[in-house]
N, CA, C, O and CB atoms as a CASP TS submission, in Angstrom:
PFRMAT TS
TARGET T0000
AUTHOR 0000-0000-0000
METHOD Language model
MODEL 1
PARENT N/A
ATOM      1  N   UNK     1     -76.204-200.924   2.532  1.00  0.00           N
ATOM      2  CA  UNK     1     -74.995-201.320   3.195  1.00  0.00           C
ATOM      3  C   UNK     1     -74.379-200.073   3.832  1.00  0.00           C
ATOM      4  O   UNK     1     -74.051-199.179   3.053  1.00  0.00           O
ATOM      5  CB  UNK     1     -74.014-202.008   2.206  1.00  0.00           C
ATOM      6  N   UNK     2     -74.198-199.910   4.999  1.00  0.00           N
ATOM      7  CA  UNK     2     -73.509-199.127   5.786  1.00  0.00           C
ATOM      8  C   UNK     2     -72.086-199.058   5.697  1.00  0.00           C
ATOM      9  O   UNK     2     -71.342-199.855   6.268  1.00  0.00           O
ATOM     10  CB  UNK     2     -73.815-199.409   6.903  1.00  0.00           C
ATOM     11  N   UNK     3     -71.749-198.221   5.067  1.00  0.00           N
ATOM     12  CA  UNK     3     -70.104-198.052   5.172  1.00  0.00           C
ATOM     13  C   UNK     3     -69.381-197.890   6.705  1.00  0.00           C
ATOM     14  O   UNK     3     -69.722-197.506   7.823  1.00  0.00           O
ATOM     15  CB  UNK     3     -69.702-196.619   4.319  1.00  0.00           C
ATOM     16  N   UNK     4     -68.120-198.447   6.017  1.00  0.00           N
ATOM     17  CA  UNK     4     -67.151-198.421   7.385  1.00  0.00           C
ATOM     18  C   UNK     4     -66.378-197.636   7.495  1.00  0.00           C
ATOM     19  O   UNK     4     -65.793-197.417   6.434  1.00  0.00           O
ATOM     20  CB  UNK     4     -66.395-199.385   7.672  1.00  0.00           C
ATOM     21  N   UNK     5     -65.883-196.744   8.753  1.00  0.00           N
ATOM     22  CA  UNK     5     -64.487-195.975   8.453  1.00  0.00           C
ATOM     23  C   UNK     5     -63.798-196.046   9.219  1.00  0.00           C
ATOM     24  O   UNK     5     -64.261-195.967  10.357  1.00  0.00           O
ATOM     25  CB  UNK     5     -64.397-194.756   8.235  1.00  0.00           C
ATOM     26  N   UNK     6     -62.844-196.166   9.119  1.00  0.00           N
ATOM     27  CA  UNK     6     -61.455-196.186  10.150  1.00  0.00           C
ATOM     28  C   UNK     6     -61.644-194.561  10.715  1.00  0.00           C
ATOM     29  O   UNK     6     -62.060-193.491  10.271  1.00  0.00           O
ATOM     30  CB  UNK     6     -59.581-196.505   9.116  1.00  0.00           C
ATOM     31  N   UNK     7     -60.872-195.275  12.399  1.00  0.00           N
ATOM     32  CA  UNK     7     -61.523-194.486  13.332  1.00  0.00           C
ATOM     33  C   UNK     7     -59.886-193.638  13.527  1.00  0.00           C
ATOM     34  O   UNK     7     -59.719-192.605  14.175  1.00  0.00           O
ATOM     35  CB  UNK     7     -62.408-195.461  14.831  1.00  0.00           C
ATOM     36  N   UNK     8     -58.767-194.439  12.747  1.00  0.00           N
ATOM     37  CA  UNK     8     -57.299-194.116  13.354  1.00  0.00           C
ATOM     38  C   UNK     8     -56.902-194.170  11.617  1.00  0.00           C
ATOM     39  O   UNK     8     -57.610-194.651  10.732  1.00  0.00           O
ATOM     40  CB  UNK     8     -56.372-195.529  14.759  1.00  0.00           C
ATOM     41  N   UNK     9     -55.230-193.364  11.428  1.00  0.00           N
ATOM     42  CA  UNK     9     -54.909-193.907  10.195  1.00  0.00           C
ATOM     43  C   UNK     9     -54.367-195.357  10.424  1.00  0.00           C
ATOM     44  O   UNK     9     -54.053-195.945  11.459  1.00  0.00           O
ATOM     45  CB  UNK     9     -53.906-193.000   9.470  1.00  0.00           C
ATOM     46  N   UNK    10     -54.363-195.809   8.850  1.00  0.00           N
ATOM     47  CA  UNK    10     -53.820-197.132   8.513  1.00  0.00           C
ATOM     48  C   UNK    10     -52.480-197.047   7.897  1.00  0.00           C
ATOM     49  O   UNK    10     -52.358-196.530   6.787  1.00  0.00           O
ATOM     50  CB  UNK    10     -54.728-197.862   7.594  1.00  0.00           C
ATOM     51  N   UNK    11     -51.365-197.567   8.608  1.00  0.00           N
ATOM     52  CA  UNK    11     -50.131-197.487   7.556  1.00  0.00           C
ATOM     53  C   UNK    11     -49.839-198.418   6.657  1.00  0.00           C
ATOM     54  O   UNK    11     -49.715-199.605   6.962  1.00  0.00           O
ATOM     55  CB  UNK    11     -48.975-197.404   8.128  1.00  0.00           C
ATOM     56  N   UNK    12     -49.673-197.858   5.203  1.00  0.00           N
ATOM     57  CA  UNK    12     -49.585-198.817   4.317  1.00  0.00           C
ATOM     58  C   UNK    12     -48.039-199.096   3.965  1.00  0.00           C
ATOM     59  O   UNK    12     -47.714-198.151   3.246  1.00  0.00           O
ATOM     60  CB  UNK    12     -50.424-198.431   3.154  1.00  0.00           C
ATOM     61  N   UNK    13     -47.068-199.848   4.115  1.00  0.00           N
ATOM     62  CA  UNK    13     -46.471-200.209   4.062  1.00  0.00           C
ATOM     63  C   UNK    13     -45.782-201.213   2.764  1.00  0.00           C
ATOM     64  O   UNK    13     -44.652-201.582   2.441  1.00  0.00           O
ATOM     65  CB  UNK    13     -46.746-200.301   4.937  1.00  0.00           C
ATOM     66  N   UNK    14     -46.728-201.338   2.422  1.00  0.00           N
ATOM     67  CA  UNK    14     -46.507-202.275   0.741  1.00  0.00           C
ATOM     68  C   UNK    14     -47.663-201.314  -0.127  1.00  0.00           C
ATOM     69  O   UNK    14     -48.423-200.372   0.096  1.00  0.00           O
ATOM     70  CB  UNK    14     -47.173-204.572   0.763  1.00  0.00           C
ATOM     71  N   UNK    15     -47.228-202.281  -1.355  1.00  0.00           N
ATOM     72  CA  UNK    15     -48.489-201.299  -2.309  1.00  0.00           C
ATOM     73  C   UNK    15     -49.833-202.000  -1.892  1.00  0.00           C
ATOM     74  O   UNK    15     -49.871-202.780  -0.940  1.00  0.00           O
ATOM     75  CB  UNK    15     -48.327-201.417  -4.363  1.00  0.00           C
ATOM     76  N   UNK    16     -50.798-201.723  -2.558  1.00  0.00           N
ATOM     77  CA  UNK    16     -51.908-202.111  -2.405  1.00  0.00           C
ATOM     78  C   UNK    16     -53.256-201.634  -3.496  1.00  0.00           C
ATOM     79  O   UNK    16     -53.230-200.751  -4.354  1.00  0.00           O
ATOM     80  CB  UNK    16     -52.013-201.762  -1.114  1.00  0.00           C
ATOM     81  N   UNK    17     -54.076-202.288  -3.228  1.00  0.00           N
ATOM     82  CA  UNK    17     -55.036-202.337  -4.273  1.00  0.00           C
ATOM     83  C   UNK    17     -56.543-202.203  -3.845  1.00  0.00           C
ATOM     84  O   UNK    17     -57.245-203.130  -3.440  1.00  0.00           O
ATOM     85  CB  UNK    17     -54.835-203.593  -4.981  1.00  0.00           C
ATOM     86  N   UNK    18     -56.937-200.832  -4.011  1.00  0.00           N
ATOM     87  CA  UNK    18     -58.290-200.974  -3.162  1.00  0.00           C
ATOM     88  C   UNK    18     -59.291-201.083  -4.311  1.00  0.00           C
ATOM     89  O   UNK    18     -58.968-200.910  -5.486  1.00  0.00           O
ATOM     90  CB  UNK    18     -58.666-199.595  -2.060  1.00  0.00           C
ATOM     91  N   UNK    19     -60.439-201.360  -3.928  1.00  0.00           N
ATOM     92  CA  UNK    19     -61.889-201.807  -4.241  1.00  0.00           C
ATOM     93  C   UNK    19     -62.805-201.397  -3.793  1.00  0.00           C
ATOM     94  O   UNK    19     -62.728-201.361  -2.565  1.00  0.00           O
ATOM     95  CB  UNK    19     -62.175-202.828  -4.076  1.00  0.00           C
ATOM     96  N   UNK    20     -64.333-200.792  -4.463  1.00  0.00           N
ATOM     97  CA  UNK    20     -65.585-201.037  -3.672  1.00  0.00           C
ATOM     98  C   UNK    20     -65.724-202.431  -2.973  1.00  0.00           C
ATOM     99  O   UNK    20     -65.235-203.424  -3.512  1.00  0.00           O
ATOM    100  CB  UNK    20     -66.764-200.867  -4.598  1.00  0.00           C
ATOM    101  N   UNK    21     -66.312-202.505  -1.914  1.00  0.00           N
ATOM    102  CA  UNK    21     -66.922-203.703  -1.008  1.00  0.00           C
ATOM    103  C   UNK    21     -67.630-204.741  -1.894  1.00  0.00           C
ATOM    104  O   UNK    21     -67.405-205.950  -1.841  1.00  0.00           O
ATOM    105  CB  UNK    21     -68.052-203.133   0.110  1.00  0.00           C
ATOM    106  N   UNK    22     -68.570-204.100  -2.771  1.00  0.00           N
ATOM    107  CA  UNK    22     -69.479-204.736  -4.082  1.00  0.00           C
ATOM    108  C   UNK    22     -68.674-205.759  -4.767  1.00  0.00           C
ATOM    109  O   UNK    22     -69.000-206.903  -5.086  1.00  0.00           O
ATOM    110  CB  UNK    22     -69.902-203.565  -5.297  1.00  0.00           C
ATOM    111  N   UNK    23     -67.311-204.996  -4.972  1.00  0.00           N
ATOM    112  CA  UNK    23     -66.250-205.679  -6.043  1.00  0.00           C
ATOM    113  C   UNK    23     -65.691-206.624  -5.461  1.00  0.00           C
ATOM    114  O   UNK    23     -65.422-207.659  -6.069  1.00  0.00           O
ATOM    115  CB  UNK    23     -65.128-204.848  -6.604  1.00  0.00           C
ATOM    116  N   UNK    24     -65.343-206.410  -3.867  1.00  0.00           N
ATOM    117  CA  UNK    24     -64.647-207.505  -3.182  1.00  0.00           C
ATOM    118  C   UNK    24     -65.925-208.737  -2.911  1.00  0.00           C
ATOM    119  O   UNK    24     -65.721-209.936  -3.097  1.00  0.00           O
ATOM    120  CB  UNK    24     -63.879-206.842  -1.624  1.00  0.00           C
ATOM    121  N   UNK    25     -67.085-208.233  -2.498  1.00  0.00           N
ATOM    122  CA  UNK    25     -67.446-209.749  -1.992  1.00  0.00           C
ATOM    123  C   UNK    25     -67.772-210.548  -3.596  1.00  0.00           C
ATOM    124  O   UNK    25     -67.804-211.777  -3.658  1.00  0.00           O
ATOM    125  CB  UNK    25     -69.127-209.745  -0.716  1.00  0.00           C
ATOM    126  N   UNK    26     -67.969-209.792  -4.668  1.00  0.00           N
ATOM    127  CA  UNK    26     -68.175-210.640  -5.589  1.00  0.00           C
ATOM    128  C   UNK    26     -66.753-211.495  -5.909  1.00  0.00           C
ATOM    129  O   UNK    26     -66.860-212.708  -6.087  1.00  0.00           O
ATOM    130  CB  UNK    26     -68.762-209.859  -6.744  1.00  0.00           C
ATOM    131  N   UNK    27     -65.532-210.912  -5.977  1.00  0.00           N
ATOM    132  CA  UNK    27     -64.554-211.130  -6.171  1.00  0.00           C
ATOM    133  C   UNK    27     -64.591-212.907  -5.202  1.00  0.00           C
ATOM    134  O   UNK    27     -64.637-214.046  -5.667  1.00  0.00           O
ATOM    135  CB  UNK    27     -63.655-209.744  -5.787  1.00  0.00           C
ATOM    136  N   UNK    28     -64.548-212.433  -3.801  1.00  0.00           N
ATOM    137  CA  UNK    28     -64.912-213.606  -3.099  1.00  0.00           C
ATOM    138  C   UNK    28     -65.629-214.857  -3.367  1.00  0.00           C
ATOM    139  O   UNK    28     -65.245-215.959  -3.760  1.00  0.00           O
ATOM    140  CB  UNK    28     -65.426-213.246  -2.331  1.00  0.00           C
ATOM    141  N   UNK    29     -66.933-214.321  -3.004  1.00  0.00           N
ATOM    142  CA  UNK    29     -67.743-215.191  -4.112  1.00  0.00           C
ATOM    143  C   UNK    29     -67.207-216.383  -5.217  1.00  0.00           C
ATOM    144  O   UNK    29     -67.378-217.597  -5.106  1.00  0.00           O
ATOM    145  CB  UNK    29     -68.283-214.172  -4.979  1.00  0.00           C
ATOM    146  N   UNK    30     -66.525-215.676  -6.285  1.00  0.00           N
ATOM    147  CA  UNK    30     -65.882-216.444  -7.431  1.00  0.00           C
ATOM    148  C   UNK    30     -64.966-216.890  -7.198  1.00  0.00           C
ATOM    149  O   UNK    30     -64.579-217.616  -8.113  1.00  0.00           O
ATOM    150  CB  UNK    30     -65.611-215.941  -8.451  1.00  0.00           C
ATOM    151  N   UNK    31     -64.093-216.834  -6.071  1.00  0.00           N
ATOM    152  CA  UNK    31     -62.816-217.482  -5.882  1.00  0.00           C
ATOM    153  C   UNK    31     -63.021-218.746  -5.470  1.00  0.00           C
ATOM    154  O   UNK    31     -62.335-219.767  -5.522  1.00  0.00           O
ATOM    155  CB  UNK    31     -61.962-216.838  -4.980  1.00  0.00           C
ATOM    156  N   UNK    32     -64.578-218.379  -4.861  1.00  0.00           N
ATOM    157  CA  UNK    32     -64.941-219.719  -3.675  1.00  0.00           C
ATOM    158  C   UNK    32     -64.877-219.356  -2.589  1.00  0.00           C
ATOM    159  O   UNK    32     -65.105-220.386  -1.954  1.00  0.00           O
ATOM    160  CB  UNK    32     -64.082-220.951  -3.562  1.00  0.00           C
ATOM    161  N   UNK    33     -64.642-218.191  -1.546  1.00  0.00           N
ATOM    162  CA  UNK    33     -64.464-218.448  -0.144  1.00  0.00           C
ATOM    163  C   UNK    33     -65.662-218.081   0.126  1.00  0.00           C
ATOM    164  O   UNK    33     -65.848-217.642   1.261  1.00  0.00           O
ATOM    165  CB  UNK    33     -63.376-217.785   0.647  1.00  0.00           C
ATOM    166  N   UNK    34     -66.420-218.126  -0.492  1.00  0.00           N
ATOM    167  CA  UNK    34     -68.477-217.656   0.105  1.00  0.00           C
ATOM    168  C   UNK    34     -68.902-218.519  -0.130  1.00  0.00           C
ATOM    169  O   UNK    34     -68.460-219.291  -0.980  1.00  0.00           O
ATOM    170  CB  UNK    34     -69.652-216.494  -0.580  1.00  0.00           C
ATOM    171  N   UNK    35     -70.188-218.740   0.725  1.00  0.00           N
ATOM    172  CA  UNK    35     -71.053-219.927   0.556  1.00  0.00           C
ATOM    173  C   UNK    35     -72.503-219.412  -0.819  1.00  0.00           C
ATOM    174  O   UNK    35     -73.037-218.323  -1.027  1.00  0.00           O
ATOM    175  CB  UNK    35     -71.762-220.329   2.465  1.00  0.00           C
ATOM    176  N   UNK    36     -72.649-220.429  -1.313  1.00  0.00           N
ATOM    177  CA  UNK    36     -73.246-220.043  -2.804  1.00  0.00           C
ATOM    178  C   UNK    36     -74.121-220.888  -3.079  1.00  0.00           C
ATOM    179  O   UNK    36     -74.081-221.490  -4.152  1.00  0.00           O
ATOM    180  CB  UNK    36     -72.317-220.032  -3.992  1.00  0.00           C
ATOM    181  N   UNK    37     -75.313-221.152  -1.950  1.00  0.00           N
ATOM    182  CA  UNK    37     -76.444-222.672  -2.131  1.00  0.00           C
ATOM    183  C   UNK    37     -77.185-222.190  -3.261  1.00  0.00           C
ATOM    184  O   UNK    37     -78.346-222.550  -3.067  1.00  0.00           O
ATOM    185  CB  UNK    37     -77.738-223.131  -0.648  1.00  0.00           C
ATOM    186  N   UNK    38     -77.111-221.569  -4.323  1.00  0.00           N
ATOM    187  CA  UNK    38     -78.217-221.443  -5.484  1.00  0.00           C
ATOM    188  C   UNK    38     -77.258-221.961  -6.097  1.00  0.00           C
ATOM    189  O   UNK    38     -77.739-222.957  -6.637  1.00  0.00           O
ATOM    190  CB  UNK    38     -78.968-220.048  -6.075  1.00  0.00           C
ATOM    191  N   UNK    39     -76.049-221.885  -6.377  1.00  0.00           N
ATOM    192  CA  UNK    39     -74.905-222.333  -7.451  1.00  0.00           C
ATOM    193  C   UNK    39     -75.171-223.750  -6.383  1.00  0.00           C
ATOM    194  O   UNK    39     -76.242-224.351  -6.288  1.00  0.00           O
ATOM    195  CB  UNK    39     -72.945-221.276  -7.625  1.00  0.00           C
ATOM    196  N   UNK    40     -73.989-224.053  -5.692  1.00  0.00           N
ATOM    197  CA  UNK    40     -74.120-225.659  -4.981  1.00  0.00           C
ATOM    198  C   UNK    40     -75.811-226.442  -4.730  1.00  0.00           C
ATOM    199  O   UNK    40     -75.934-227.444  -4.026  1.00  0.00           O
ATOM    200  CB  UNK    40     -73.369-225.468  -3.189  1.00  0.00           C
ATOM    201  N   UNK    41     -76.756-225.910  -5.292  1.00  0.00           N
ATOM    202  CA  UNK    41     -77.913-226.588  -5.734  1.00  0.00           C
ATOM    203  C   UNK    41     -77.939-227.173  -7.266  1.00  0.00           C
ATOM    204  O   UNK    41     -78.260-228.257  -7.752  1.00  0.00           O
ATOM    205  CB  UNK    41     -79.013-225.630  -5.541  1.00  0.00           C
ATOM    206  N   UNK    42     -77.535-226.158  -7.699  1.00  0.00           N
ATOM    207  CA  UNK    42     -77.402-226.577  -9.574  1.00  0.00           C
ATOM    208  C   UNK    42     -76.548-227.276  -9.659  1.00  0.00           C
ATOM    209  O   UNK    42     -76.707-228.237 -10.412  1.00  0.00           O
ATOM    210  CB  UNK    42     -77.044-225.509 -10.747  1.00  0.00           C
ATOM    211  N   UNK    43     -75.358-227.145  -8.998  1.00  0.00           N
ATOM    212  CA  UNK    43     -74.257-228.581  -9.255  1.00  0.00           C
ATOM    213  C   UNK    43     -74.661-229.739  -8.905  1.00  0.00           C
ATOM    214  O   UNK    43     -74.900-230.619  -9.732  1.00  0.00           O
ATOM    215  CB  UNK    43     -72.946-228.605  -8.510  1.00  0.00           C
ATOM    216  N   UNK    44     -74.825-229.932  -7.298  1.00  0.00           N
ATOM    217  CA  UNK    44     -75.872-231.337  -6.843  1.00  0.00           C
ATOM    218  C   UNK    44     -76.536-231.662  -7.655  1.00  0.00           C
ATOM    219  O   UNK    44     -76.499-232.889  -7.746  1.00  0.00           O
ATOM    220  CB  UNK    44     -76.858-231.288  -5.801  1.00  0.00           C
ATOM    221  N   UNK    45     -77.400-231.059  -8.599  1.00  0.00           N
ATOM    222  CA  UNK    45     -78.923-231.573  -9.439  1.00  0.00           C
ATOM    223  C   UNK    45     -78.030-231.622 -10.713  1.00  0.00           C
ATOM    224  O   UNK    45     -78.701-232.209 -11.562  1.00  0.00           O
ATOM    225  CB  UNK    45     -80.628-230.271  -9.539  1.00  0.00           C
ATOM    226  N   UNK    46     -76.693-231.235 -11.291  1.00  0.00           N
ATOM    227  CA  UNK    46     -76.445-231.375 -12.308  1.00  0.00           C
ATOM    228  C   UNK    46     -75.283-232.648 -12.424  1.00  0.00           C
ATOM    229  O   UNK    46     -75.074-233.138 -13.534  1.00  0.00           O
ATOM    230  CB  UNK    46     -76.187-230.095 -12.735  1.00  0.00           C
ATOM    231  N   UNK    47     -74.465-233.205 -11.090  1.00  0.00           N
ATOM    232  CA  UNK    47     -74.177-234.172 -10.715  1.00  0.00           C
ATOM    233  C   UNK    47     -75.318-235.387 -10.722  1.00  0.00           C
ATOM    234  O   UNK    47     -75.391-236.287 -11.559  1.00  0.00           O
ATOM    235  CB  UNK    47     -73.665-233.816  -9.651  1.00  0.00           C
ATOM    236  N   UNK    48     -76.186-235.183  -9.579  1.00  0.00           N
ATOM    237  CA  UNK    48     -76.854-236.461 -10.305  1.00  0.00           C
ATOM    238  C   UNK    48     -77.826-236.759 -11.016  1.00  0.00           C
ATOM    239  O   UNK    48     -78.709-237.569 -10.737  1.00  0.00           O
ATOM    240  CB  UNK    48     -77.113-237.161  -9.725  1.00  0.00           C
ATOM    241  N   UNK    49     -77.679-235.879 -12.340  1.00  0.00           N
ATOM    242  CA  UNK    49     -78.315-236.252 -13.245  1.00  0.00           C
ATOM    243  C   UNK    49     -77.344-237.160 -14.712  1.00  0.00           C
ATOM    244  O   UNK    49     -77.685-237.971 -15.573  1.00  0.00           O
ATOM    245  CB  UNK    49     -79.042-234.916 -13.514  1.00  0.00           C
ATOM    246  N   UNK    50     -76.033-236.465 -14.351  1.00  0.00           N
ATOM    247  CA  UNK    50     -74.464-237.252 -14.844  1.00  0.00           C
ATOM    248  C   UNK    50     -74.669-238.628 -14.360  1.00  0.00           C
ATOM    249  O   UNK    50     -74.812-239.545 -15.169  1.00  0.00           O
ATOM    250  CB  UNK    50     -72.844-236.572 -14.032  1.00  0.00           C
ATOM    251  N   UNK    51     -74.702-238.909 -12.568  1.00  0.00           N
ATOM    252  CA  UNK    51     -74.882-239.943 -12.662  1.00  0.00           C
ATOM    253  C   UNK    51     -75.834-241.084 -12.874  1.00  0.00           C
ATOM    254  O   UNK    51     -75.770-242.276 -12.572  1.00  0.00           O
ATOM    255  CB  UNK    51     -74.535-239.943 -12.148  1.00  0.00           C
ATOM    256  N   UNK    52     -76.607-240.460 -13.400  1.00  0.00           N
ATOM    257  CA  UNK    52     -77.979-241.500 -14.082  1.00  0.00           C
ATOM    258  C   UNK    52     -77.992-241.665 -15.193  1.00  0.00           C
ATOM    259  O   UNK    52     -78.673-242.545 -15.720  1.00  0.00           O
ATOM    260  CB  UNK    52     -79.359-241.119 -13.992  1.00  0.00           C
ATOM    261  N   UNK    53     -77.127-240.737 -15.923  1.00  0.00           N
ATOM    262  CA  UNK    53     -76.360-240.829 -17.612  1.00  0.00           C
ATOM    263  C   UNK    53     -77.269-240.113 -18.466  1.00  0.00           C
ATOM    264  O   UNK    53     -77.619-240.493 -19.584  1.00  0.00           O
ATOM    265  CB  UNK    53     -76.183-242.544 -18.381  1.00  0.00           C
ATOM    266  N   UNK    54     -77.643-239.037 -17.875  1.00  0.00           N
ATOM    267  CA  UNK    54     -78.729-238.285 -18.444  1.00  0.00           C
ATOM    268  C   UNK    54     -77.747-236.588 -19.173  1.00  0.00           C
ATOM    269  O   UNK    54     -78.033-235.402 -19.013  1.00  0.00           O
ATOM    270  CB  UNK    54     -80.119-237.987 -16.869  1.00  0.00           C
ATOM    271  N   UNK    55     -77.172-236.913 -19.559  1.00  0.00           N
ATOM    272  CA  UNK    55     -76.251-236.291 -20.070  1.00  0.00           C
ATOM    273  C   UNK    55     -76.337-235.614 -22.269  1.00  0.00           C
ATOM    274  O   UNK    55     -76.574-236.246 -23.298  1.00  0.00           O
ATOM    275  CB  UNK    55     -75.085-237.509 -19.566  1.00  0.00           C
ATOM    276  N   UNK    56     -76.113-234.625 -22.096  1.00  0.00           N
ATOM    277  CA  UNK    56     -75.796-234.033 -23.826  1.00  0.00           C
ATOM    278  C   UNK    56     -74.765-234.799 -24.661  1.00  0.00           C
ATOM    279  O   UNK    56     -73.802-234.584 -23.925  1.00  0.00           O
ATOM    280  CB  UNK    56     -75.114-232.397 -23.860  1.00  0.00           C
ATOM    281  N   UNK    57     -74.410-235.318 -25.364  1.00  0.00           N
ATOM    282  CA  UNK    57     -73.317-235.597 -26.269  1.00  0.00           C
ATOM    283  C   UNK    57     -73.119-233.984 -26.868  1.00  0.00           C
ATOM    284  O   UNK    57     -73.859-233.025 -27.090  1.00  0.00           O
ATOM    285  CB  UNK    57     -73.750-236.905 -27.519  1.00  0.00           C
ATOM    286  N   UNK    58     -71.568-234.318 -26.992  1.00  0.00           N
ATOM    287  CA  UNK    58     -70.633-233.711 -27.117  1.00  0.00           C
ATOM    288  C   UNK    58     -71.169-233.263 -28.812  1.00  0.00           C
ATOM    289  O   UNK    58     -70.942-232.060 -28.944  1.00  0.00           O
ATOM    290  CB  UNK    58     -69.245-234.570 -26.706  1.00  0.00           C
ATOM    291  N   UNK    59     -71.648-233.715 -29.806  1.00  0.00           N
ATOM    292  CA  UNK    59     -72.554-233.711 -31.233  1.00  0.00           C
ATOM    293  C   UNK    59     -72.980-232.348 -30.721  1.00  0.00           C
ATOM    294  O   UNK    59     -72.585-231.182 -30.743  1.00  0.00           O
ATOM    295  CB  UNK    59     -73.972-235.071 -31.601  1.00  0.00           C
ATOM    296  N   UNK    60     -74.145-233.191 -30.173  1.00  0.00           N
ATOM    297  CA  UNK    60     -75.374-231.914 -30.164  1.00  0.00           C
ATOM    298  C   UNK    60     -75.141-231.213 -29.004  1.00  0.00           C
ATOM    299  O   UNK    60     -76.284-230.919 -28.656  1.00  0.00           O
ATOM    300  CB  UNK    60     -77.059-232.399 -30.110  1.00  0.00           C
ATOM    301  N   UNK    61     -74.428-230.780 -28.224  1.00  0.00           N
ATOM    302  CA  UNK    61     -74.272-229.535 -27.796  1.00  0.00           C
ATOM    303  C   UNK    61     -73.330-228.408 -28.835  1.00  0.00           C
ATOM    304  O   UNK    61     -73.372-227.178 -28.858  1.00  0.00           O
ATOM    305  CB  UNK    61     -73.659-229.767 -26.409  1.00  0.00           C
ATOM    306  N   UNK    62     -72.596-229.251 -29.551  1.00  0.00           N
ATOM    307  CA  UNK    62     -71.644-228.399 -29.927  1.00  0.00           C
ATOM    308  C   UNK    62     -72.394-227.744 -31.475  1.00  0.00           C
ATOM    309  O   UNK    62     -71.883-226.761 -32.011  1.00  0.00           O
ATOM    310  CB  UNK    62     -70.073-229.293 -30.040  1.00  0.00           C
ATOM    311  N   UNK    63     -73.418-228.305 -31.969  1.00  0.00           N
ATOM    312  CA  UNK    63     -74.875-228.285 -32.960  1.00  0.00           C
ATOM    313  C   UNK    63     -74.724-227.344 -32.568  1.00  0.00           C
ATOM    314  O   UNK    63     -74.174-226.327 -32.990  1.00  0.00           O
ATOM    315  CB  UNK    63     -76.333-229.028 -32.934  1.00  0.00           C
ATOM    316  N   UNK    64     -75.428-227.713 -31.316  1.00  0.00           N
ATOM    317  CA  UNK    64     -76.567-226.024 -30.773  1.00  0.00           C
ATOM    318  C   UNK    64     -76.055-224.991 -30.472  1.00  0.00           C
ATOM    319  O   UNK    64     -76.834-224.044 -30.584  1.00  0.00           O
ATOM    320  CB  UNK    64     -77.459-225.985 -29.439  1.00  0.00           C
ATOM    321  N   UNK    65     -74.827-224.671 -30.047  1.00  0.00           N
ATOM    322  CA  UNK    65     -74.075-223.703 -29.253  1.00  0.00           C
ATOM    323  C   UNK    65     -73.522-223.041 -31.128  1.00  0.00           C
ATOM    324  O   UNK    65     -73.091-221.888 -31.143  1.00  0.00           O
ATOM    325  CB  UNK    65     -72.583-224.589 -27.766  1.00  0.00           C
ATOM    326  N   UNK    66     -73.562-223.576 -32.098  1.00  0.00           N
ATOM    327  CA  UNK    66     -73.652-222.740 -33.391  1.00  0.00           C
ATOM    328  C   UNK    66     -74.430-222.121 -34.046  1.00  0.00           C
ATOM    329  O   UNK    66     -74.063-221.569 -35.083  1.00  0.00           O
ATOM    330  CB  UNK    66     -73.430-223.151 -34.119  1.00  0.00           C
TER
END
């Protein structure tokens, strides 16, 4: 990844909060404003498998997760 630099200063005027780029697009990412087709694949396939009633009871997940 090629860094960016300001070519002029920036006036900061309020406080502010900087970040590596790394930190922001993940940050993004998790908020939701990125597109995420490996995650929105697993939901689709984990939606309709809910709706075919192919689903864990609440028992035995909570078994196994002990």
């Amino acid at each position: 990844m090629k860094p960016e630099t300001a070519v002029h200063a920036i006036p900061i005027e309020q406080p502010m909060v900087l970040i590596p780029m790394g930190e922001y697009k993940l940050l993004l990412e998790e908020a939701g404003f990125t597109k995420t087709p490996r995650l929105d694949k697993r939901i689709a396939r984990a939606r309709a498998r809910f709706h075919k009633g192919q689903v864990i009871s609440w028992k035995k997940l909570k078994d196994e997760l002990r």
